[in-house]
py3Dmol code that shows the C-alpha trace and the ligand (Angstrom):
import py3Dmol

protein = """\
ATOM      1  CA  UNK A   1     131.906-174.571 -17.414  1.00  0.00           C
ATOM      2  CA  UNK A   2     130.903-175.458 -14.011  1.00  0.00           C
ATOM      3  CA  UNK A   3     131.861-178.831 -12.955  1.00  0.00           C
ATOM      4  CA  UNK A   4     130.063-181.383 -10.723  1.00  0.00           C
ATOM      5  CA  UNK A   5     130.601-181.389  -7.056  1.00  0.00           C
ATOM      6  CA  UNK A   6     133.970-182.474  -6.153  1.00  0.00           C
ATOM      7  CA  UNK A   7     133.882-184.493  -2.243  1.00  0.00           C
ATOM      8  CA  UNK A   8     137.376-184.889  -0.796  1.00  0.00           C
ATOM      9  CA  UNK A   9     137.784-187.108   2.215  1.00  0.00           C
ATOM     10  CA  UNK A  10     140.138-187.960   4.730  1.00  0.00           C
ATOM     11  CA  UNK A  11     141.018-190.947   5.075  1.00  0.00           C
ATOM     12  CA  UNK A  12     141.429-191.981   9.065  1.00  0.00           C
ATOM     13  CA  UNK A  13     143.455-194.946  10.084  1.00  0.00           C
ATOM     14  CA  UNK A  14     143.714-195.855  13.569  1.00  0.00           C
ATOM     15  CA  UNK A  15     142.323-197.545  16.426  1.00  0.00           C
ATOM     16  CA  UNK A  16     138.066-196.070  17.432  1.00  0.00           C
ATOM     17  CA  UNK A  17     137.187-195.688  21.011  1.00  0.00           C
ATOM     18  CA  UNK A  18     133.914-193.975  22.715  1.00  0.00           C
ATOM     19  CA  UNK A  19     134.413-191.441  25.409  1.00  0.00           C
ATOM     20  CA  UNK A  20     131.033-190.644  27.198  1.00  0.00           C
ATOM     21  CA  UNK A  21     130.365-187.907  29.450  1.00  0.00           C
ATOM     22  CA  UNK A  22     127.773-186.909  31.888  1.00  0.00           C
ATOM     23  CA  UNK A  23     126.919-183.337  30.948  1.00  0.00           C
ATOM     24  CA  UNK A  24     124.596-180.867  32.723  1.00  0.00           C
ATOM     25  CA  UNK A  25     125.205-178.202  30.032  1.00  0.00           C
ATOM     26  CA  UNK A  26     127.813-176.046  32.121  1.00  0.00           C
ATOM     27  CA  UNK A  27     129.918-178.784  33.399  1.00  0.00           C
ATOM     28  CA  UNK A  28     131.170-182.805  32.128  1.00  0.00           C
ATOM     29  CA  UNK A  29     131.982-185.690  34.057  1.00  0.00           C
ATOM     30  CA  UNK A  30     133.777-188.094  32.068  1.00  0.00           C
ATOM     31  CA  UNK A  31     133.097-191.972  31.967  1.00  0.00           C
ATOM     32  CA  UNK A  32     136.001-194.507  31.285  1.00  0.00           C
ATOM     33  CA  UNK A  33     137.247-194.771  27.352  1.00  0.00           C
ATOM     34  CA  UNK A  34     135.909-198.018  26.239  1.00  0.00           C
ATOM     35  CA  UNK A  35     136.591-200.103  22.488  1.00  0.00           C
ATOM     36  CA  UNK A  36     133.683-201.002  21.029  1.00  0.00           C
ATOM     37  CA  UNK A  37     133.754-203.878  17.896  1.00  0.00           C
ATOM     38  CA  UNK A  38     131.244-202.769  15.145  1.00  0.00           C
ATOM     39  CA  UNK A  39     132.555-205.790  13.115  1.00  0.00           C
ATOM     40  CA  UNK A  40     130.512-209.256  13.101  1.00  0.00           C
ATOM     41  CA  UNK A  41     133.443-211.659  12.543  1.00  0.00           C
ATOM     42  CA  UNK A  42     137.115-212.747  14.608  1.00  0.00           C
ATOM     43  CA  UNK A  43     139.817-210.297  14.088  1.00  0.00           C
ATOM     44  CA  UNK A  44     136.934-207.140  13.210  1.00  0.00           C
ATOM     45  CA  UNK A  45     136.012-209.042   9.860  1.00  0.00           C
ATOM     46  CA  UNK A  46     132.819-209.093   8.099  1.00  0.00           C
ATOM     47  CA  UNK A  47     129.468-206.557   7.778  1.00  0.00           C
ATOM     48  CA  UNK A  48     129.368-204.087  10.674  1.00  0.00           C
ATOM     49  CA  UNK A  49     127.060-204.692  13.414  1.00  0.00           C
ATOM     50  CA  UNK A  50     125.415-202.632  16.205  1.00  0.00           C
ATOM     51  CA  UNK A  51     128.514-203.560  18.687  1.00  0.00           C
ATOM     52  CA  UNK A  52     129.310-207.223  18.727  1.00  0.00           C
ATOM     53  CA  UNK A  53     131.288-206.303  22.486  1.00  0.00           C
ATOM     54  CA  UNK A  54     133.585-204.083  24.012  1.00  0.00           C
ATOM     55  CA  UNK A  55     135.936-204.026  26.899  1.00  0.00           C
ATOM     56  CA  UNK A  56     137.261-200.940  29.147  1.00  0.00           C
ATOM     57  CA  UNK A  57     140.618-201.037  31.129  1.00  0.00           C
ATOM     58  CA  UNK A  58     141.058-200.328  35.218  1.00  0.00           C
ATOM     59  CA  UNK A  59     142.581-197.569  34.421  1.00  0.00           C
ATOM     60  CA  UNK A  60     140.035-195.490  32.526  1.00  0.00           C
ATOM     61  CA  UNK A  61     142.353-195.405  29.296  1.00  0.00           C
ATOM     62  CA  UNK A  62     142.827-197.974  26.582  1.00  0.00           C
ATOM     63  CA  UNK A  63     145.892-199.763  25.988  1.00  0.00           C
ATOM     64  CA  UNK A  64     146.854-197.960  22.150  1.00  0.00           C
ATOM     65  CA  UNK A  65     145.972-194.605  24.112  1.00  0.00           C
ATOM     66  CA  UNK A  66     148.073-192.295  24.985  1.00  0.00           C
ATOM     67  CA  UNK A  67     147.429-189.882  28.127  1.00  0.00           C
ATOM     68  CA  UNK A  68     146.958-187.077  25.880  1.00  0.00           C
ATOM     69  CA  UNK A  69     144.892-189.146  23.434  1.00  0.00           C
ATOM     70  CA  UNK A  70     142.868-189.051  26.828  1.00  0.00           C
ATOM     71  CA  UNK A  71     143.050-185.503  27.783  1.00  0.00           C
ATOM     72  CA  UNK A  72     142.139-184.501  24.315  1.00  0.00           C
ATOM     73  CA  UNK A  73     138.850-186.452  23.681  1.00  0.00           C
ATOM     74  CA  UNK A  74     137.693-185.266  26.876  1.00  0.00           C
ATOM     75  CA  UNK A  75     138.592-181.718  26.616  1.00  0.00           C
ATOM     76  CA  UNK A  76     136.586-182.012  23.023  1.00  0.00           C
ATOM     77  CA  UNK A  77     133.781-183.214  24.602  1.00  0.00           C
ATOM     78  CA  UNK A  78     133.421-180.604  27.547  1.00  0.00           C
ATOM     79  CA  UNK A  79     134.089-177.857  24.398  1.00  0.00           C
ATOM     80  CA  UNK A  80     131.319-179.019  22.586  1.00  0.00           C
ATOM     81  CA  UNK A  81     129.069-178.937  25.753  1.00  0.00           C
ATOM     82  CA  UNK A  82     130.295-175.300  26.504  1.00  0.00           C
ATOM     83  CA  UNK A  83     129.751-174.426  22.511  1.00  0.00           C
ATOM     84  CA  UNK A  84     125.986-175.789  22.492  1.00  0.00           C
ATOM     85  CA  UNK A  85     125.167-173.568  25.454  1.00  0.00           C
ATOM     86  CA  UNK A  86     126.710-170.543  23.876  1.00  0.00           C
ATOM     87  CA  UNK A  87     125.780-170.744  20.293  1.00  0.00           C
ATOM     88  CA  UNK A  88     121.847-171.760  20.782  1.00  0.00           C
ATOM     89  CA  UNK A  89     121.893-170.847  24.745  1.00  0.00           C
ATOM     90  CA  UNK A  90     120.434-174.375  25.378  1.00  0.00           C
ATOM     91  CA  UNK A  91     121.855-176.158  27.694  1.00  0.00           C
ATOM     92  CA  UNK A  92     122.468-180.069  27.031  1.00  0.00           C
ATOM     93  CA  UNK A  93     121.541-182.272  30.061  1.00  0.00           C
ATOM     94  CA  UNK A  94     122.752-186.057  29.499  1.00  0.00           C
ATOM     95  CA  UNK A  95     124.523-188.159  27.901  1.00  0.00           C
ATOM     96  CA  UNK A  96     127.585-187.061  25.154  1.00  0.00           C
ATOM     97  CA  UNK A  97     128.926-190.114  23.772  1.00  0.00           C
ATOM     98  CA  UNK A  98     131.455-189.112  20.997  1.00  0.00           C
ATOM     99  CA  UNK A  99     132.931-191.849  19.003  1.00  0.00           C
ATOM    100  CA  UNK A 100     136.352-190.852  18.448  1.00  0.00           C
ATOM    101  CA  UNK A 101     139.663-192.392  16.525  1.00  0.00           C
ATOM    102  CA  UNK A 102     143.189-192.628  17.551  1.00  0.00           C
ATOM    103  CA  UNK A 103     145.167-191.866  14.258  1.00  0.00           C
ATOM    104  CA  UNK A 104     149.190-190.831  13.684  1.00  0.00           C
ATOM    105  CA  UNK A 105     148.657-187.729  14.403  1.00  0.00           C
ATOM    106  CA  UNK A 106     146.612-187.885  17.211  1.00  0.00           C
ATOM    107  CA  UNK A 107     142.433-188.280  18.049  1.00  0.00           C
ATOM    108  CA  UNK A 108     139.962-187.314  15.729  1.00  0.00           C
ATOM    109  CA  UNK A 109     136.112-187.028  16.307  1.00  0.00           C
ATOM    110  CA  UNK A 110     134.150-189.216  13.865  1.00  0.00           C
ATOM    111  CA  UNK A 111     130.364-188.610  15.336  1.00  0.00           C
ATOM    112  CA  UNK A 112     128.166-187.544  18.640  1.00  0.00           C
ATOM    113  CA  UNK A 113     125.058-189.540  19.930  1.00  0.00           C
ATOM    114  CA  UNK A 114     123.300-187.718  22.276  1.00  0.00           C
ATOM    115  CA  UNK A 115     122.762-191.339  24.248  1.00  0.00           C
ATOM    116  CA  UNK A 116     124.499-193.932  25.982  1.00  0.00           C
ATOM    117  CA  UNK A 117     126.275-196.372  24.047  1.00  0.00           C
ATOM    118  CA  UNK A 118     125.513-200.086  23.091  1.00  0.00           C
ATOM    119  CA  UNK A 119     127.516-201.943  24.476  1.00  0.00           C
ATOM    120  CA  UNK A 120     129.673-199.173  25.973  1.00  0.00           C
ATOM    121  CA  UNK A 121     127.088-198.756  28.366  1.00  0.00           C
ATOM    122  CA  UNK A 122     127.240-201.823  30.136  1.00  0.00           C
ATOM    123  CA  UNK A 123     131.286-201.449  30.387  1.00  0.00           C
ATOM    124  CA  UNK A 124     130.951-198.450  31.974  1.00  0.00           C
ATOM    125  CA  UNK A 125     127.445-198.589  34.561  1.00  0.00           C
ATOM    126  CA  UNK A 126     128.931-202.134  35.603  1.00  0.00           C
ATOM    127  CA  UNK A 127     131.807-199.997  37.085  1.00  0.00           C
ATOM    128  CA  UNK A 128     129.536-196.191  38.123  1.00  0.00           C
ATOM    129  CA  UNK A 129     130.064-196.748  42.040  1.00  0.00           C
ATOM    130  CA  UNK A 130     127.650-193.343  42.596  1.00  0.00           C
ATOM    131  CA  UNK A 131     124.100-193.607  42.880  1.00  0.00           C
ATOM    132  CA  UNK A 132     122.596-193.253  39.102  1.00  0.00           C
ATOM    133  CA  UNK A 133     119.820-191.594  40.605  1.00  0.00           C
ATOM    134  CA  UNK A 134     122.122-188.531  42.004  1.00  0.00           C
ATOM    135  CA  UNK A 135     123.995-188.386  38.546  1.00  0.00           C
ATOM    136  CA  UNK A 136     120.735-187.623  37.027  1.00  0.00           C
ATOM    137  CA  UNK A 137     119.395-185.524  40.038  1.00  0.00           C
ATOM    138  CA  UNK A 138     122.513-183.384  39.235  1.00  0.00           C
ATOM    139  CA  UNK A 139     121.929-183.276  35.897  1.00  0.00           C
ATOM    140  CA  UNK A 140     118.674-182.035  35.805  1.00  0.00           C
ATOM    141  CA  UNK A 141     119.921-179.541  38.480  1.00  0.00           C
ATOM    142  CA  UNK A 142     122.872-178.460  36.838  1.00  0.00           C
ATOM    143  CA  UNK A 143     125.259-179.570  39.985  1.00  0.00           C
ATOM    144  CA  UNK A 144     127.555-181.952  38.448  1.00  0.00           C
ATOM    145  CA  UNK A 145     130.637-179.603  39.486  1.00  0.00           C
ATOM    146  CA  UNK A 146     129.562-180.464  42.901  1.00  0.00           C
ATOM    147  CA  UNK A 147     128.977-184.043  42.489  1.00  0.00           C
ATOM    148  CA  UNK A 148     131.766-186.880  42.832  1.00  0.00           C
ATOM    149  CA  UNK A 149     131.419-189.672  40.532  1.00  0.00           C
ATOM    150  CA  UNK A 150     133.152-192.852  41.064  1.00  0.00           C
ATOM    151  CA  UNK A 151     134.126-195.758  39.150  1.00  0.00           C
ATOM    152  CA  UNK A 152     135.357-198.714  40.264  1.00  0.00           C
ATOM    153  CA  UNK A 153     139.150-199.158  39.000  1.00  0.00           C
ATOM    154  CA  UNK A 154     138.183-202.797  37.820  1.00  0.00           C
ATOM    155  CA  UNK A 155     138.347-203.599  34.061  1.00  0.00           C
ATOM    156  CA  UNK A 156     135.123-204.522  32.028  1.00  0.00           C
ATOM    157  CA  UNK A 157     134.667-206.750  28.857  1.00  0.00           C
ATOM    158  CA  UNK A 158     131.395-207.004  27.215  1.00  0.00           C
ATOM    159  CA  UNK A 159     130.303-209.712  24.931  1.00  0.00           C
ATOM    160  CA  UNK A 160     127.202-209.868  22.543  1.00  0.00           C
ATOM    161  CA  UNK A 161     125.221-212.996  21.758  1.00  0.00           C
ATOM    162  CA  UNK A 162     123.665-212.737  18.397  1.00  0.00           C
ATOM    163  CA  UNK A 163     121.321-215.277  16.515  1.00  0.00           C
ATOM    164  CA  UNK A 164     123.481-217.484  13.866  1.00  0.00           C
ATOM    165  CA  UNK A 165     123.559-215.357  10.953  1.00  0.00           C
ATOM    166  CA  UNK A 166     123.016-211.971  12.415  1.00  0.00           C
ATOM    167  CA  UNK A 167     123.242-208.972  11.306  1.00  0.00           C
ATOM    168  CA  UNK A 168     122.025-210.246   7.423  1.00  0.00           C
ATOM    169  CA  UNK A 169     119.989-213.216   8.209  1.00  0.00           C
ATOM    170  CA  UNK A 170     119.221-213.791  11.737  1.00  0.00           C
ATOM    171  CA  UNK A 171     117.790-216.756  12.922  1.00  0.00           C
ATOM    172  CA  UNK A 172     114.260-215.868  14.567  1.00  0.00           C
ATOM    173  CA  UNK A 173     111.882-218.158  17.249  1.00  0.00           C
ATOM    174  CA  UNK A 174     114.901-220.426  17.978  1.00  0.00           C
ATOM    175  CA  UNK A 175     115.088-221.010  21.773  1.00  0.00           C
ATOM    176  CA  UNK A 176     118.265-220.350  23.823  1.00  0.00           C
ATOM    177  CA  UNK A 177     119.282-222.679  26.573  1.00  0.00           C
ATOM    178  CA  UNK A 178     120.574-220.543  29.447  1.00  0.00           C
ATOM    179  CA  UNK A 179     120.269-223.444  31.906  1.00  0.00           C
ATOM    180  CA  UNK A 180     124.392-223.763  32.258  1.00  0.00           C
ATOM    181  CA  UNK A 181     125.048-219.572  32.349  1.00  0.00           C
ATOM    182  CA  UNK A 182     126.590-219.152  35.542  1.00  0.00           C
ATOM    183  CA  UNK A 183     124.306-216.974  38.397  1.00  0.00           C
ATOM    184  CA  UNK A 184     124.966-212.957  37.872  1.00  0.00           C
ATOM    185  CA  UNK A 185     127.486-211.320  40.546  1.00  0.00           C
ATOM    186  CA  UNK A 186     129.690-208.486  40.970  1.00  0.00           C
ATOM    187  CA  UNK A 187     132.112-210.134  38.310  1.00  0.00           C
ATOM    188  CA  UNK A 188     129.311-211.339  36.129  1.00  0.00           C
ATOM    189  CA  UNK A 189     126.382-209.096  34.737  1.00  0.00           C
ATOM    190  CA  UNK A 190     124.007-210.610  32.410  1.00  0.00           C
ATOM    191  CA  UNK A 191     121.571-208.109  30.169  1.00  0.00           C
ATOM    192  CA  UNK A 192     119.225-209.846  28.025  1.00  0.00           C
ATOM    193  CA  UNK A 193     118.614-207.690  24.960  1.00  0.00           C
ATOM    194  CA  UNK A 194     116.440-209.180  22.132  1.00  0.00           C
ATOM    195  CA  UNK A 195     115.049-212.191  23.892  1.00  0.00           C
ATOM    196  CA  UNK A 196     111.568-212.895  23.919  1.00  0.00           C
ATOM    197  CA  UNK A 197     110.138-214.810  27.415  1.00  0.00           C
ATOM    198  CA  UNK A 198     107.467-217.634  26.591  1.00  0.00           C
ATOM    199  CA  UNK A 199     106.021-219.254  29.736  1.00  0.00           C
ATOM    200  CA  UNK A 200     109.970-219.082  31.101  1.00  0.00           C
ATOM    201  CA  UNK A 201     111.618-220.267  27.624  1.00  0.00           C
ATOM    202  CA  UNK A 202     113.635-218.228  26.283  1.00  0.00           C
ATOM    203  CA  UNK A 203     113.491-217.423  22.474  1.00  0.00           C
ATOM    204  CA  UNK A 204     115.661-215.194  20.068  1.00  0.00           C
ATOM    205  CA  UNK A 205     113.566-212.313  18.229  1.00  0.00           C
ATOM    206  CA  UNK A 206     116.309-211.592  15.448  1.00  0.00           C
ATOM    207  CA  UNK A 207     118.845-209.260  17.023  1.00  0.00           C
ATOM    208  CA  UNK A 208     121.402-208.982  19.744  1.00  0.00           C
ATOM    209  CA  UNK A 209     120.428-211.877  22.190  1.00  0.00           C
ATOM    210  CA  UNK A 210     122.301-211.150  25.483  1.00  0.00           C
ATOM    211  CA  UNK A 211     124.738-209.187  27.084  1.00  0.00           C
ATOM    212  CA  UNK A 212     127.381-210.906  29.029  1.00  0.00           C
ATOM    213  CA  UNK A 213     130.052-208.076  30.972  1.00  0.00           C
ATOM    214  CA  UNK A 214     132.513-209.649  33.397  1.00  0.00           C
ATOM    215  CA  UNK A 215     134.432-207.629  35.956  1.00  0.00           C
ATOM    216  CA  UNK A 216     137.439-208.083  37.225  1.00  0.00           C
ATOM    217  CA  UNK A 217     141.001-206.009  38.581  1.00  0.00           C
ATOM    218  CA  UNK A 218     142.863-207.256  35.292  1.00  0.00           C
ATOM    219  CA  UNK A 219     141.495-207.730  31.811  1.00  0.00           C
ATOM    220  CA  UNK A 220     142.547-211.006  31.375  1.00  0.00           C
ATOM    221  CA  UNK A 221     139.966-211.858  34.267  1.00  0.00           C
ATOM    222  CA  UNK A 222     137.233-209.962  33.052  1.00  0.00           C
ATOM    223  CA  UNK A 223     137.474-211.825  29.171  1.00  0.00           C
ATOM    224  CA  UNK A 224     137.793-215.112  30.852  1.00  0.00           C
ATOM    225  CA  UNK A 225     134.686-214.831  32.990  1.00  0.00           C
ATOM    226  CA  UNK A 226     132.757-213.254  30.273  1.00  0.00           C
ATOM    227  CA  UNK A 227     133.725-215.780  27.968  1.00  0.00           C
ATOM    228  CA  UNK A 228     133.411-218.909  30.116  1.00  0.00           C
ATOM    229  CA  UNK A 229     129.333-217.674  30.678  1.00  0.00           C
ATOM    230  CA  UNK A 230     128.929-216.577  26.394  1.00  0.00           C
ATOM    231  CA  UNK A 231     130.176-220.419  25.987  1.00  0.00           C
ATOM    232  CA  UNK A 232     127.723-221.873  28.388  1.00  0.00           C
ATOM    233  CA  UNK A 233     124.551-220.700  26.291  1.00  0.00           C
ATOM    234  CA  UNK A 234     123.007-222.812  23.951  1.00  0.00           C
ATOM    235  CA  UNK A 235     120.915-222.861  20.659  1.00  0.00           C
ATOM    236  CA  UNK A 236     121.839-221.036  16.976  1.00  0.00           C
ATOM    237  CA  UNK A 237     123.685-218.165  18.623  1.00  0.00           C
ATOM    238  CA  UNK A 238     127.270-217.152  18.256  1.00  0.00           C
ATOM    239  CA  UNK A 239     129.346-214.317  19.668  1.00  0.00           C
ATOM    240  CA  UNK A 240     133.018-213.078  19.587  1.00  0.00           C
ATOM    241  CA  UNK A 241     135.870-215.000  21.195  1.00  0.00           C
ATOM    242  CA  UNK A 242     138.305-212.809  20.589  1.00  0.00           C
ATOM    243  CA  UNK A 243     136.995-209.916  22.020  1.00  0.00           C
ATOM    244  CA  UNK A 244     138.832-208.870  24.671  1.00  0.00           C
ATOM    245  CA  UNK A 245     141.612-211.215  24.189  1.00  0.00           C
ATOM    246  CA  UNK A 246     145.276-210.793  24.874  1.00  0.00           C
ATOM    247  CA  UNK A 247     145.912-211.305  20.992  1.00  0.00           C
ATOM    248  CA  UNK A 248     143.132-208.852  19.904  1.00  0.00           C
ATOM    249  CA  UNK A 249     144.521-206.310  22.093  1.00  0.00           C
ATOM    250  CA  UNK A 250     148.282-206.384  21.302  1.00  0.00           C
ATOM    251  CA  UNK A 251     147.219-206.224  17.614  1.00  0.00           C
ATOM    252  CA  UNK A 252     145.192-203.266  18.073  1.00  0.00           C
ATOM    253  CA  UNK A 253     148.696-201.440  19.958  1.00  0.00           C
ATOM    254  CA  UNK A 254     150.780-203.006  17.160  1.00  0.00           C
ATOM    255  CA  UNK A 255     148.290-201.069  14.737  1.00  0.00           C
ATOM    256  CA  UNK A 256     148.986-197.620  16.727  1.00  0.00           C
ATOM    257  CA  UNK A 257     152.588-198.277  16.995  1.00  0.00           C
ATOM    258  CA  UNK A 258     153.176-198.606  13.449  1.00  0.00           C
ATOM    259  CA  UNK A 259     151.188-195.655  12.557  1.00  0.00           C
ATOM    260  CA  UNK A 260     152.988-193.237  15.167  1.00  0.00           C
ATOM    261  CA  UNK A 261     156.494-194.325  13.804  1.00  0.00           C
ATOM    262  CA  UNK A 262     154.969-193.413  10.559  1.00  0.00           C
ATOM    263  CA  UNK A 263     155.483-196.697   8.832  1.00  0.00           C
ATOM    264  CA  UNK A 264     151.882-196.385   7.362  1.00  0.00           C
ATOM    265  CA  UNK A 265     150.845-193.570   5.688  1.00  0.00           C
ATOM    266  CA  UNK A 266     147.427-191.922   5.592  1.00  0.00           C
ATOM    267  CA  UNK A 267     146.132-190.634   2.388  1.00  0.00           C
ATOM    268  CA  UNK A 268     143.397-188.616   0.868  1.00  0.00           C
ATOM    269  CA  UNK A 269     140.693-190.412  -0.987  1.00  0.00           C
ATOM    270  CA  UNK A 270     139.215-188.252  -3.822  1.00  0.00           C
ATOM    271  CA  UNK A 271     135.896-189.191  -4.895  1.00  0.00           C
TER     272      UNK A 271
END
"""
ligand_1 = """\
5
LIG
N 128.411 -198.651 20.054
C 127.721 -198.137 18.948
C 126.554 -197.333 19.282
O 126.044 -197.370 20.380
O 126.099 -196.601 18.414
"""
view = py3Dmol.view(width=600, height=400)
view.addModel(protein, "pdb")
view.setStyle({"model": 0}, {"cartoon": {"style": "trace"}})
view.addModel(ligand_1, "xyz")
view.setStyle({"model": 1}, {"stick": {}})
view.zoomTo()
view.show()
């Protein structure tokens, strides 16, 4: 007798970092890795979010990366870009943003956006030293192989302001006092995101607020500034501390380093 379907699974444990590439359907450019933090709460607790922050490091990797890790994601991403063009002969002209994971036994792809990221984004256009303008000019005109791209060798964290209660219940209408958020500069980019203007007051409209990214050589630099400016706004918001932090960081190369010796095993779910 036939039985039901049977769905076996994988189960991936590791560390998840985006990789986005510029692709003009022949050729990629890669962007810097950067760690994104789907989770609402300290320490990646609670509901998942739409990206509560996210840092990158000066030197295009990620500290639980290895250089391979690296070499890998990237080489899967300009595969996929060849593969499109020679399975439907349509060439892809953007942005490949594949979300990957760093497991035991090396990266794995989880999904592909054919977008930017959010917040990844902001990590890595803070640091894009070429003219956005040419990157999509050789795009469209398939010349990316003859384009340099640059990024600054700075490192990049990101932190979201959210309503109190967001993502479930988000408080709505409540204004935001940004009158103590330091000016914006080359270490200090502020995006505002769901924020509704009112005759110059600023109100929140029920998702992610604003967008703080500072910039700076180390990382340490780049989470203070970020996190000095996310404490300076006021109302019913809240964001991350952590993000970004020394602590955060080491546990997330702890995590990798006790998977790669093999202390914790992955397993197969069976549903
Ligand atoms: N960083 C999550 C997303 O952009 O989908």
């Amino acid at each position: 007798e036939p039985h039901r379907p049977v769905l076996i699974e994988e189960k991936l444990d590791g560390e998840e970092f985006s990789l986005q590439s510029f692709a003009d359907g022949e050729n990629v450019k890669h962007m810097p890795t950067v760690q994104d933090h789907k989770r609402v709460g300290i320490g990646d607790t609670g509901p998942n979010t739409g990206g509560m922050g996210s840092y990158s490091c000066n030197d295009g990797s990620l500290p639980f990366l290895t250089q391979e890790d690296v070499k890998n994601a990237q080489a899967i991403n300009a595969d996929v870009i060849k593969a499109l063009h020679d399975e439907t002969g349509e060439a892809y002209k953007g942005i490949l943003y594949g979300g990957f994971i760093a497991t035991r036994d090396g990266i794995r792809l989880i999904e592909y956006n054919v977008r930017f990221g959010d917040p990844e984004a902001l990590n890595v256009l803070s640091l894009l030293q070429t003219d956005f303008v040419d990157v999509c000019e050789a795009i469209i005109h398939q010349k990316l192989a003859d384009l340099k791209i640059g990024f600054s060798k700075q490192s990049t964290v990101c932190k979201y302001i959210v309503p109190d209660g967001y993502p479930d219940s988000p408080a709505k209408n409540a204004e935001v006092d940004l009158s103590r958020l330091p000016k914006t500069s080359d270490s200090l980019r502020i995006f505002e995101a769901a924020i509704e203007d009112r005759g110059g007051k600023k109100f929140l409209t029920g998702s992610r607020a604003i967008a703080i990214v500072g910039v700076a050589a180390q990382l340490d630099s780049a989470e203070k500034i970020a996190e000095e400016a996310a404490r300076s706004i006021g109302g019913r918001v809240y964001h991350r501390p952590d993000i970004g932090s020394r602590e955060l960081i080491q546990s997330k190369i702890d995590h990798m380093d006790r998977l790669r010796k093999g202390k914790v095993q992955s397993s197969a779910l069976i549903q």
